[in-house]
C-alpha positions as CSV (number, residue, x, y, z in Angstrom):
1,X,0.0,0.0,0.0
2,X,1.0,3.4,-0.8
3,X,1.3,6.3,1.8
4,X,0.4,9.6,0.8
5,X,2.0,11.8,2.6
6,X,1.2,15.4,0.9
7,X,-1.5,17.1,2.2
8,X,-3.6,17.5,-1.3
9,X,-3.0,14.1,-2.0
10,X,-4.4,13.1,0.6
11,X,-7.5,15.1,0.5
12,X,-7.6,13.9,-2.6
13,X,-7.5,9.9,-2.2
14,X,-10.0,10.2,0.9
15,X,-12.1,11.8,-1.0
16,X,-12.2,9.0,-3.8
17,X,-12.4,6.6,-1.3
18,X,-15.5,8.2,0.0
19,X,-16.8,9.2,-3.3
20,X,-16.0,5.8,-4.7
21,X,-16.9,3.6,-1.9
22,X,-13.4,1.5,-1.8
23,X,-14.2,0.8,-5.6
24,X,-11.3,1.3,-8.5
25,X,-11.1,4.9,-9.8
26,X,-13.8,5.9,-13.0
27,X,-10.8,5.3,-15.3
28,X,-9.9,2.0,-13.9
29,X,-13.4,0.6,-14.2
30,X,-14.9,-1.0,-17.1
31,X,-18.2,-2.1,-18.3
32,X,-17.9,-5.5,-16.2
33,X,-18.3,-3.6,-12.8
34,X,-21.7,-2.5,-13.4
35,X,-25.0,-4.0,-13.1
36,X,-28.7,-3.4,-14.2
37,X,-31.9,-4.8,-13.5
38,X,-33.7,-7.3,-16.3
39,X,-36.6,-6.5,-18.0
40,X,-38.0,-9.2,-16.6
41,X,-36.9,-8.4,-12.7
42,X,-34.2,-10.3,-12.4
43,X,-30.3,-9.5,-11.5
44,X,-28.3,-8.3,-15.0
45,X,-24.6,-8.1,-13.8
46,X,-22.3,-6.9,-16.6
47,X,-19.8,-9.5,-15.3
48,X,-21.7,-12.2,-16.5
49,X,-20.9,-11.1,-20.5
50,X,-17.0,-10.6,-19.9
51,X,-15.3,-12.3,-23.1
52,X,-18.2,-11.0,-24.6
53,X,-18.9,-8.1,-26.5
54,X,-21.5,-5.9,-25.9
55,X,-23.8,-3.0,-27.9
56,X,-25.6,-1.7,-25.8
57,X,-28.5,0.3,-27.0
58,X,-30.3,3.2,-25.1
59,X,-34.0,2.4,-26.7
60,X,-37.6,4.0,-26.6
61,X,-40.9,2.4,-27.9
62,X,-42.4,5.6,-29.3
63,X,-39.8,6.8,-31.5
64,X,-39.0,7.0,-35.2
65,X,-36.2,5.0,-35.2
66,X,-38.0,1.9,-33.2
67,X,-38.1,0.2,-36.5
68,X,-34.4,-0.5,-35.8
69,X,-35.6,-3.3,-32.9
70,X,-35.6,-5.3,-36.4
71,X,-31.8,-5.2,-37.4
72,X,-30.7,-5.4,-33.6
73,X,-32.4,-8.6,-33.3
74,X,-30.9,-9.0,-36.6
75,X,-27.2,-8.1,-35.5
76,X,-28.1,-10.3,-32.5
77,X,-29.5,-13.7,-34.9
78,X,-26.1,-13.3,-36.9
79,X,-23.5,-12.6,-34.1
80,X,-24.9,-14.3,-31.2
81,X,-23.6,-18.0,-31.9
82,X,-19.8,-16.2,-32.0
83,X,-20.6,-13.8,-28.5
84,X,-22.3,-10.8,-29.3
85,X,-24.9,-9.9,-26.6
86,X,-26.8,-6.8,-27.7
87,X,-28.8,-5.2,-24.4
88,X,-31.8,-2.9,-25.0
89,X,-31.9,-0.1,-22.5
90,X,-35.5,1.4,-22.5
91,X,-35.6,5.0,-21.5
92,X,-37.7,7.8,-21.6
93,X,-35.4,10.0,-21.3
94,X,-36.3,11.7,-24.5
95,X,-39.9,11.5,-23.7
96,X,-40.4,8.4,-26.3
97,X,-40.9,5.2,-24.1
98,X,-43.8,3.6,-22.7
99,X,-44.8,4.6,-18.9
100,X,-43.8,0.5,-17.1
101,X,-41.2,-2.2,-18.0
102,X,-43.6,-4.5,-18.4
103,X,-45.3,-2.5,-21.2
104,X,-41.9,-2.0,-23.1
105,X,-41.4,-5.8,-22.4
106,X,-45.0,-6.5,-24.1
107,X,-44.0,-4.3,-26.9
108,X,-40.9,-5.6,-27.9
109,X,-42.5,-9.3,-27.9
110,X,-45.6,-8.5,-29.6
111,X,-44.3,-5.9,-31.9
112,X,-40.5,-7.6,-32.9
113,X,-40.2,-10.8,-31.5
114,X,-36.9,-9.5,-29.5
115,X,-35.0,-12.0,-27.6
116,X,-31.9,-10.6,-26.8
117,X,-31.6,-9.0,-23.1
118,X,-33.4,-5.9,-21.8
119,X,-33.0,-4.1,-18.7
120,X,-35.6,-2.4,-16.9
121,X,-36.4,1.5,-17.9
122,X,-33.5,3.7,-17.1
123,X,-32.1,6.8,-16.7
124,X,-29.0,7.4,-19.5
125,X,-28.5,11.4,-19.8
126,X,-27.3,13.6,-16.6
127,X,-26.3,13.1,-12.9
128,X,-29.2,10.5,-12.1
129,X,-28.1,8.3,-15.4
130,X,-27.4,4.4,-14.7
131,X,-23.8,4.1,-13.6
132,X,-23.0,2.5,-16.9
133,X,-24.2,5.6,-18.6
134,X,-22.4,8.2,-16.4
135,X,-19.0,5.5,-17.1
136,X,-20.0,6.0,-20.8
137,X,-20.2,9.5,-20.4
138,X,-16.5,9.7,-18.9
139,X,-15.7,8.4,-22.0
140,X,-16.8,11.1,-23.7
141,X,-20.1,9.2,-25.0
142,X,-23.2,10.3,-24.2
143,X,-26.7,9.5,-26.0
144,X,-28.0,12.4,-27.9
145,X,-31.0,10.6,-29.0
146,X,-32.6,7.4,-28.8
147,X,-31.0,4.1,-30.6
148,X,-27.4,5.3,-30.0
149,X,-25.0,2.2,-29.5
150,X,-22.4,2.0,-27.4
151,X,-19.4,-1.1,-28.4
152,X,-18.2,-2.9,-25.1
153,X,-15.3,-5.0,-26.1
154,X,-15.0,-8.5,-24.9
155,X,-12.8,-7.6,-21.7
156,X,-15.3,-4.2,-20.5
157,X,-14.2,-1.5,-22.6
158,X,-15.8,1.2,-24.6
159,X,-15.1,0.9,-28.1
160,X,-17.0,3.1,-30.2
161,X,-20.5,5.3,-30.4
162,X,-22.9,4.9,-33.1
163,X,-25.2,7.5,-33.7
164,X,-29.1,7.0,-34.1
165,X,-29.1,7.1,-37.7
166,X,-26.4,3.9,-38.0
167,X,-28.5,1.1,-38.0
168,X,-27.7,-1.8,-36.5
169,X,-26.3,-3.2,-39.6
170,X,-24.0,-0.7,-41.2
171,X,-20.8,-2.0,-42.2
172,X,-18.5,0.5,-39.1
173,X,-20.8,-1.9,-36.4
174,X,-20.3,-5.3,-38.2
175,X,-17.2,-4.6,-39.1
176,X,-15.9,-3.6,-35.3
177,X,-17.7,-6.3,-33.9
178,X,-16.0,-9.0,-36.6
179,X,-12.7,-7.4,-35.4
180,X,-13.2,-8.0,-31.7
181,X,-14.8,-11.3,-31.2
């Protein structure tokens, strides 16, 4: 263990240790350290996709690019058998998704026949995002809209942001997932 023995320094790492709560600093974290809640209620630890990649996807049900549920499951039908997981992340934080979980839930079902993972509705934008979202946000990517994808690499980190208007298909996401399973 190291002592810190200047006085800033050591307002500095109590302060992280307080702030942080004895975790690793924001730039030693990756995707693996956080955790959401299923769509369905249960546990959705990020751990349990390490060696995985990940695009996750910061959806709403009332928007205009919803139609792009279709080439995620897509992504998901041609990818999946190699280790892509792709996780919906309802939110209304652009005013576009339904008012429960369960309703989202219903919607993807009925509407698109989704079966890759879903976490309950979150918060992405702001102070009061989910903790992966404030981590992608230190990263310097934020969602600016609904159906922006964020690339997790297989060992928890951020890869790249695609916009809304990339769907789920485009050649700069299959190609960047090809590279890193």
């Amino acid at each position: 263990m190291r002592i810190v023995t200047h006085p800033l320094r050591l307002v500095a790492a109590l302060l992280a240790v307080v702030l942080l709560g004895g975790q690793a600093a924001a730039s030693e974290r990756t995707a693996h350290d956080f955790a959401f809640t299923a769509i369905e209620g249960e546990p959705l630890p990020m751990a349990q996709f390490a060696g995985k990649p990940v695009l996750v996807v910061n959806t709403a049900s009332r928007c205009g690019f919803t139609y792009q549920y279709d080439g995620l499951q897509a992504l998901y039908d041609r990818y999946r058998d190699r280790g892509l997981v792709v996780l919906g992340v309802p939110s209304g934080d652009f005013r576009q998704e339904l008012a429960t979980s369960e309703e989202v839930k219903t919607f993807c079902e009925v509407n698109f026949g989704l079966d890759f993972p879903m976490t309950e509705i979150e918060r992405v934008r702001g102070g009061e995002a989910h903790p992966l979202f404030r981590w992608l946000a230190e990263q310097g990517a934020t969602p600016d809209w609904n159906f922006n994808k964020f690339l997790i690499d297989p060992q928890g980190n951020f890869v790249a942001k695609y916009g809304s208007g990339v769907k789920p298909e485009d050649a700069r996401i299959t190609g960047t997932v090809e590279s890193i399973l």
